[in-house]
C-alpha positions in Angstrom: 0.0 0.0 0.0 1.2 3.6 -1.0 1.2 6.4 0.9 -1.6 8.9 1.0 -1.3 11.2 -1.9 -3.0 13.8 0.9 -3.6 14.9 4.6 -5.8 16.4 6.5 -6.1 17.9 10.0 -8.5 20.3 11.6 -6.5 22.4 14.0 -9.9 23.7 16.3 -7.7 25.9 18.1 -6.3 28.3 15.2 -9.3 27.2 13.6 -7.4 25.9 11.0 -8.3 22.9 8.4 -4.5 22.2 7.3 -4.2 20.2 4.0 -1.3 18.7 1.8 -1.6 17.5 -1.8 1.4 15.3 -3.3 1.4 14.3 -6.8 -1.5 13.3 -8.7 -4.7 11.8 -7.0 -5.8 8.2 -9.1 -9.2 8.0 -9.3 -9.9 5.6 -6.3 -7.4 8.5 -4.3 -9.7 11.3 -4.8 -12.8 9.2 -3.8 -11.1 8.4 -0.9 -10.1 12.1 -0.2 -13.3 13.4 -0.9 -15.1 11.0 1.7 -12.3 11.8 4.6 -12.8 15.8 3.4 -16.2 15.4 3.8 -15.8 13.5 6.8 -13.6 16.0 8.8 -15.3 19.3 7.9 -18.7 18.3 8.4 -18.4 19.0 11.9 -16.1 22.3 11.9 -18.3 25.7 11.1 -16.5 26.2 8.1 -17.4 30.2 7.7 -14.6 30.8 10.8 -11.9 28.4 9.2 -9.4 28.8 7.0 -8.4 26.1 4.9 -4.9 25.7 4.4 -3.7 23.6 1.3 0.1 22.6 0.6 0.6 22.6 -3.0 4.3 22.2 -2.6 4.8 18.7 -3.6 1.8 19.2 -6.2 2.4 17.4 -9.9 1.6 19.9 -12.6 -1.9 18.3 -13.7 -3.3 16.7 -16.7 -7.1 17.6 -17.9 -8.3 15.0 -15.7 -6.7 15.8 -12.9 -7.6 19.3 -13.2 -11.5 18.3 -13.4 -11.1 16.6 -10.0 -9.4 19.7 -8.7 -12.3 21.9 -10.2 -14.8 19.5 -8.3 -12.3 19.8 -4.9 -12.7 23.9 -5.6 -16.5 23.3 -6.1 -16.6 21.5 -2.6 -14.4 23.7 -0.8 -16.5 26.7 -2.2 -19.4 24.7 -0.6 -18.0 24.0 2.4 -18.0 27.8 3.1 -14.4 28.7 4.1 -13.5 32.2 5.0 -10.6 32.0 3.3 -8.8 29.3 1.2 -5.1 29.2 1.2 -2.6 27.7 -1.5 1.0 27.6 -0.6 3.1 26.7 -3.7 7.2 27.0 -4.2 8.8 29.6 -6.5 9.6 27.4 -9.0 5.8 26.5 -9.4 4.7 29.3 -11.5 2.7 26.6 -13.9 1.0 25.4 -11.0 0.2 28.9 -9.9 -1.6 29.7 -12.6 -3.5 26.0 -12.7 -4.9 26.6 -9.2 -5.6 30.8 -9.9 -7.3 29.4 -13.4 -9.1 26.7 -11.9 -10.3 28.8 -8.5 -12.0 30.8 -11.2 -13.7 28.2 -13.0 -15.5 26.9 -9.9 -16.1 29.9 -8.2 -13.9 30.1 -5.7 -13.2 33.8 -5.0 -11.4 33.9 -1.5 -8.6 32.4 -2.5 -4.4 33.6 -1.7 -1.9 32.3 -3.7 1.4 32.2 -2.1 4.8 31.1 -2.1 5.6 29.1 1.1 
């Protein structure tokens, strides 16, 4: 078994949902992510959280990885964050414009961009 392409922790105290994306998600990944997602921020109220997303170890993204990240955007936008936080490196200016592009796509207006 492989590691988790993912984490996820809800710091209550900072009221902070941290998250880190590695790679590329296979299909049966994403599922999985989007049922623990789903799991761990259906308690939290979302509206006071900020949802914290390392993108530093993020693959650059083929069509359909970028519809599953468009329907993680559509969730998150759901969900109701107060703010949504990418963290990329420097050298990830491809990426950067893949998660400012898709953020647009679905919606997802409260979003920071920024280099960790």
């Amino acid at each position: 078994m492989s590691q988790n392409p993912y984490s996820i922790e809800v710091n209550q105290t900072i009221k902070t949902v941290h998250m880190a994306v590695n790679g590329v998600f296979s299909q049966a990944e994403y599922d999985s992510f989007i049922k623990e997602y789903v799991s761990k921020t259906s308690s939290i109220q979302a509206s006071s959280y900020t949802l914290k997303v390392d993108c530093t170890q993020m693959a650059l993204l083929g069509p359909g990885e970028v519809e599953k990240l468009k329907g993680s955007f559509v969730r998150y936008k759901e969900t109701g964050f107060a703010k949504v936080i990418f963290g990329i490196s420097l050298q990830q200016t491809i990426i950067k414009m893949q998660l400012g592009r898709v953020a647009r796509e679905a919606g997802l207006n409260n979003v920071d961009i920024v280099v960790q």
